[in-house]
C-alpha positions as CSV (number, residue, x, y, z in Angstrom):
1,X,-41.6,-124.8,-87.1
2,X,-43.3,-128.0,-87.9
3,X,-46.3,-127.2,-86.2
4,X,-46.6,-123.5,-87.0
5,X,-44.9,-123.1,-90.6
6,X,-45.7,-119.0,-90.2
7,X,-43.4,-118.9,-87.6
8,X,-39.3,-118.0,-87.4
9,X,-36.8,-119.5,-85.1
10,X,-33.4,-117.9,-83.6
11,X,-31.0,-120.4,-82.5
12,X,-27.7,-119.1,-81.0
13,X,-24.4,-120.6,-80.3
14,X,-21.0,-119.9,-78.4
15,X,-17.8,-121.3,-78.6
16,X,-15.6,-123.2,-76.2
17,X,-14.2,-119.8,-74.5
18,X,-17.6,-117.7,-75.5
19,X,-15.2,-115.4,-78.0
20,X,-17.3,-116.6,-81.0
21,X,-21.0,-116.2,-81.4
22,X,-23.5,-117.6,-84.0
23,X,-26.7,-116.8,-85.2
24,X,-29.2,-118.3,-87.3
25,X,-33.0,-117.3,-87.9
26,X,-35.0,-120.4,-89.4
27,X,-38.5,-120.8,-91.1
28,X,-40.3,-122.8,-93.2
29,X,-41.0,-120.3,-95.8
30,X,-39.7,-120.5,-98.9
31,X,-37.2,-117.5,-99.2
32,X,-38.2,-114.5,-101.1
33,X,-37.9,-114.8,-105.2
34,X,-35.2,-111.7,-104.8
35,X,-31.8,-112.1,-103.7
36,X,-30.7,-110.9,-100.1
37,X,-28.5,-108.5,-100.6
38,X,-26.2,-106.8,-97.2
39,X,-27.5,-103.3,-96.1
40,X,-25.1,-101.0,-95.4
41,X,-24.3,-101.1,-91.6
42,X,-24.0,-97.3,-91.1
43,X,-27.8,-97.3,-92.2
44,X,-28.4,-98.7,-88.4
45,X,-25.7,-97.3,-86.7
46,X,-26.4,-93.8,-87.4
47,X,-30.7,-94.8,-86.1
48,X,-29.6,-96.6,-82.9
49,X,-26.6,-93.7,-82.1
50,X,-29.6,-90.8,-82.8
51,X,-32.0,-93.0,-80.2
52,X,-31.8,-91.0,-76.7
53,X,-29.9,-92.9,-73.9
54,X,-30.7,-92.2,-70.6
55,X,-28.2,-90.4,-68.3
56,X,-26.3,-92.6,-66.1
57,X,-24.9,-92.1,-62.6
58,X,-21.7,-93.5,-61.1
59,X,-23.0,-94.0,-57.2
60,X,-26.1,-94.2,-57.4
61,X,-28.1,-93.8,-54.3
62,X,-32.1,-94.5,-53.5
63,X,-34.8,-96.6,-55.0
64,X,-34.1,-98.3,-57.9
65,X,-35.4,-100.9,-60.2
66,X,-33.9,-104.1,-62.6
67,X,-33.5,-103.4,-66.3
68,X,-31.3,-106.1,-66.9
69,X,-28.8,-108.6,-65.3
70,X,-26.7,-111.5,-65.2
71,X,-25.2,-113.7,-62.9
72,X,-21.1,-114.9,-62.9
73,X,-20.5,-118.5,-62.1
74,X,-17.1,-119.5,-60.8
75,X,-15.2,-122.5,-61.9
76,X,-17.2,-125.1,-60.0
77,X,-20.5,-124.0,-61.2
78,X,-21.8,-121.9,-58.3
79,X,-23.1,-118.6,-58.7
80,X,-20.4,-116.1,-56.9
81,X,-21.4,-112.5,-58.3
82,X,-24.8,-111.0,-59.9
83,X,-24.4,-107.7,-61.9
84,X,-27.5,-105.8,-62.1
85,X,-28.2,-102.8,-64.6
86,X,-30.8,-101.0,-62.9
87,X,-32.4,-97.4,-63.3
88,X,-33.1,-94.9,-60.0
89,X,-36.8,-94.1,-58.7
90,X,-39.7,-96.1,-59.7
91,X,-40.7,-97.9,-62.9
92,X,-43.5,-95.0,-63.7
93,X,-40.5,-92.3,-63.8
94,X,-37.4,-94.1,-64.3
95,X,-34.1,-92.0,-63.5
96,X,-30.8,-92.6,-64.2
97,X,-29.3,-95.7,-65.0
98,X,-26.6,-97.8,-62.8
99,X,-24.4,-100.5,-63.1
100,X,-24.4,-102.7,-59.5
101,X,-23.6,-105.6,-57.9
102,X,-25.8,-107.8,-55.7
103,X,-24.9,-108.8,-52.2
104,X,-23.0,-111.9,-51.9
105,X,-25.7,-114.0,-50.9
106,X,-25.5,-118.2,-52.0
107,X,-29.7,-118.1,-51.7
108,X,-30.3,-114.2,-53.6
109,X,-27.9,-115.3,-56.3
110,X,-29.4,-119.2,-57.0
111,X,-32.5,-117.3,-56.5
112,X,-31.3,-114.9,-59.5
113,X,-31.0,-118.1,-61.6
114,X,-34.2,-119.6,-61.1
115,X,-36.6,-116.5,-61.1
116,X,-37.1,-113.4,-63.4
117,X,-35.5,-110.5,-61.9
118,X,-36.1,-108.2,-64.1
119,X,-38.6,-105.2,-62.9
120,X,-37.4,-105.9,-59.3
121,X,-37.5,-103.2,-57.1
122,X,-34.7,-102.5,-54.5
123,X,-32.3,-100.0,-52.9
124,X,-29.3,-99.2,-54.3
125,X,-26.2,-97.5,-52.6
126,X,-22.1,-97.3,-52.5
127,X,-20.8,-100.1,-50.4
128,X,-17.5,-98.0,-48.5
129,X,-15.9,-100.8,-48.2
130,X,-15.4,-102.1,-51.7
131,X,-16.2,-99.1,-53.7
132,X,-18.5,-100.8,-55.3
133,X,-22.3,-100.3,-56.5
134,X,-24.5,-102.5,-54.5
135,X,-28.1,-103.3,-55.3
136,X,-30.6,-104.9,-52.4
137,X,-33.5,-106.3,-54.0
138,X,-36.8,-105.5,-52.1
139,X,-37.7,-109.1,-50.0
C-alpha cells in the first residue's frame, strides 16, 4: 500500500484451534464521505443460491481434473492426506464434480505443498478397499 496507494489489501487470520477467522481489507484511500451501512445478507444469498452448481457424482470414475484442494498435516508436521475437489472429463467440457483423496504418497503429497495443483489432470476411481474416492494425478 505504500507503494501503490490505489491498491487494497486482505489480510486474514485464524485462531489457536482455526474455529475463529478474521478478515480485514486495507487501503490508503480515504473512506467514502457516506457512512457504511450493512446490506442485508439475504440480498447475496438469494444471487449465489440462484447461480447453477454443477451436478456431482459420488464414485466417480474416468478422467478428471483439479478444481480445488488441500492438504492435512498430522501432528508432527508432515503431510499425511490430500483432498482433491475435482470435476470428470476434460477442462474444455468439465462433467461432474467429485470429492477425492490422493494416494498416500510422502513425495505426491510434499509435492502438493510446493506446486500449484490446481488444473491437474488425472484419473479418478473407487479404491475397493477403503471405499474411498481416489484421485491419480497424471505424472
Amino acid at each position: 500500500l505504500r507503494r501503490d496507494p490505489s491498491q487494497k489489501a486482505l489480510v486474514t487470520g485464524l485462531g489457536w484451534f482455526a474455529t475463529k477467522h478474521s478478515a480485514g481489507v486495507y487501503s490508503a484511500r480515504r473512506p467514502p464521505t457516506e457512512r457504511w451501512q450493512r446490506t442485508d445478507p439475504q440480498t447475496d444469498q438469494a444471487r449465489l443460491e440462484a447461480m447453477e452448481s454443477p451436478p456431482t457424482v459420488e464414485r466417480p470414475e474416468g478422467p478428471a481434473s483439479v478444481e480445488s484442494y488441500t492438504v492435512q498435516f498430522s501432528r508432527e508436521g508432515e503431510p499425511q492426506l490430500g483432498i482433491v475437489i475435482g470435476r470428470l472429463g476434460d477442462r474444455e467440457k468439465p462433467g461432474p464434480r467429485f470429492i477425492a483423496n490422493t494416494p498416500p504418497e510422502s513425495d505426491l503429497l510434499w509435492c502438493l505443498t510446493r506446486q500449484e495443483f490446481i488444473g491437474t489432470s488425472g484419473r479418478v476411481s473407487p479404491d475397493p478397499g477403503s471405499g474411498r474416492n481416489v484421485f491419480w494425478p497424471q505424472t
